[in-house]
C-alpha positions as CSV (number, residue, x, y, z in Angstrom):
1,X,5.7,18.2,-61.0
2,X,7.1,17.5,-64.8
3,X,7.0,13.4,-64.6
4,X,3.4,13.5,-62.8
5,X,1.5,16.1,-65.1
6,X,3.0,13.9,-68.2
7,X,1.5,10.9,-66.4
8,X,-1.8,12.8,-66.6
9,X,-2.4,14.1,-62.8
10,X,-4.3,17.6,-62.7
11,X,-3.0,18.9,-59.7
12,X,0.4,18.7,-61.2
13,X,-0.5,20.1,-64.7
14,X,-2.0,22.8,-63.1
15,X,1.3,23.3,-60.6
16,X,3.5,23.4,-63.4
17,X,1.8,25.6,-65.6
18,X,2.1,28.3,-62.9
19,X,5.8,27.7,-62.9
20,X,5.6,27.7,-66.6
21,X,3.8,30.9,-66.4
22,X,5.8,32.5,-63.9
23,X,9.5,31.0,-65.1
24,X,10.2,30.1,-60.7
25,X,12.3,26.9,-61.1
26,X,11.8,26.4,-64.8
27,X,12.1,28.4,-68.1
28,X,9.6,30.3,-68.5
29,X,7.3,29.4,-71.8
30,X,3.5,30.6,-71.9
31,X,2.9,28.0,-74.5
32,X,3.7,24.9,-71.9
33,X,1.9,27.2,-69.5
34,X,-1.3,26.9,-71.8
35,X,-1.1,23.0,-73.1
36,X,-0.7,22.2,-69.2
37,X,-3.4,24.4,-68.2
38,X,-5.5,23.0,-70.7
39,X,-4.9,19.6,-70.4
40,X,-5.7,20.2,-66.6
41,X,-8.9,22.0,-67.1
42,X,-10.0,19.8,-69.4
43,X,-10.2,17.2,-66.2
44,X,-12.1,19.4,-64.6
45,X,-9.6,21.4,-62.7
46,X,-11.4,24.7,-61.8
47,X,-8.2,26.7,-61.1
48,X,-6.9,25.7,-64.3
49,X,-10.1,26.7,-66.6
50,X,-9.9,30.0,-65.0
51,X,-6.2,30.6,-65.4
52,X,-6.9,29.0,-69.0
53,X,-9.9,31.7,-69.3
54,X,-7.3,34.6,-68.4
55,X,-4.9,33.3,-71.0
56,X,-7.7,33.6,-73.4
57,X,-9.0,36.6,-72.7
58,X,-5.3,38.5,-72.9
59,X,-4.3,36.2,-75.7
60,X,-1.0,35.1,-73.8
61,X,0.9,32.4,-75.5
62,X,-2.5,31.4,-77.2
63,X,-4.8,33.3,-79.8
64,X,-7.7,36.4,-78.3
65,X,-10.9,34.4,-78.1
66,X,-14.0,35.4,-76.1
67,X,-15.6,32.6,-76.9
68,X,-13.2,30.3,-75.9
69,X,-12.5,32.1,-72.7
70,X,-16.4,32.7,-71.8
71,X,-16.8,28.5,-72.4
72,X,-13.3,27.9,-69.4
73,X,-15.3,31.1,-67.2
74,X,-18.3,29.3,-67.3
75,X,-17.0,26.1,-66.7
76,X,-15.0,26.9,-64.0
77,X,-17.8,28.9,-62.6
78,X,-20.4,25.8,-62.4
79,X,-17.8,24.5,-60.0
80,X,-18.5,27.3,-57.5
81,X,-15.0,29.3,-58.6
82,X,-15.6,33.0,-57.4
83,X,-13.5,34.8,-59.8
84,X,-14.6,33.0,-62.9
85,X,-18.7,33.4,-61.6
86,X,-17.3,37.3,-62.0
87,X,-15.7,37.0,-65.1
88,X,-18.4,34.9,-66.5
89,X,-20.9,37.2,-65.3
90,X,-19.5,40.6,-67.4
91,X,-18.7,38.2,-69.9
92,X,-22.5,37.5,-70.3
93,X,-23.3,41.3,-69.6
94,X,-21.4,42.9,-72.2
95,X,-22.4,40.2,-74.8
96,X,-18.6,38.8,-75.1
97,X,-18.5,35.1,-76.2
98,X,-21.8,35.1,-77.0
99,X,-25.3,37.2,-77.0
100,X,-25.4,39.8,-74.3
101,X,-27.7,39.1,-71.4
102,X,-29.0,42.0,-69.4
């Protein structure tokens, strides 16, 4: 997947963060894991906002930001992702990354 996500393709940005993530087959680095993801999501990749989001949220291999990760949820969300409509969703009800909404 390396020469492919550096040639821009989502799909394999998004494939090698998880190994990046995970270390299976590579070294594992969180901070490739989050430029990858982020240079995935930010094509639209739904999988990748919402591991992106979850990255953000736990602050691993990037800085705690609710904003940031409520802006990935929602994104990925819009596109129909179940987990991030969730996450997005208690986001919004507890007022994290923005006003509350009851």
């Amino acid at each position: 997947y390396g020469l492919a996500a550096e040639q821009g393709n989502a799909d394999a940005q998004f494939n090698r963060a998880v190994l990046c993530s995970s270390g299976r087959g590579v070294q594992q680095d969180d901070h490739e894991a989050v430029r990858l993801y982020r240079l995935a999501a930010e094509q639209g990749n739904a999988q990748a906002q919402f591991n992106l989001a979850v990255r953000i949220t736990h602050g691993k291999g990037i800085p705690q930001d609710n904003r940031e990760a409520a802006r990935y949820y929602r994104l990925a969300a819009e596109q129909g992702h179940a987990g991030a409509q969730f996450k997005f969703a208690v986001f919004c009800e507890q007022g994290r990354g923005g006003p509350q909404d009851d």
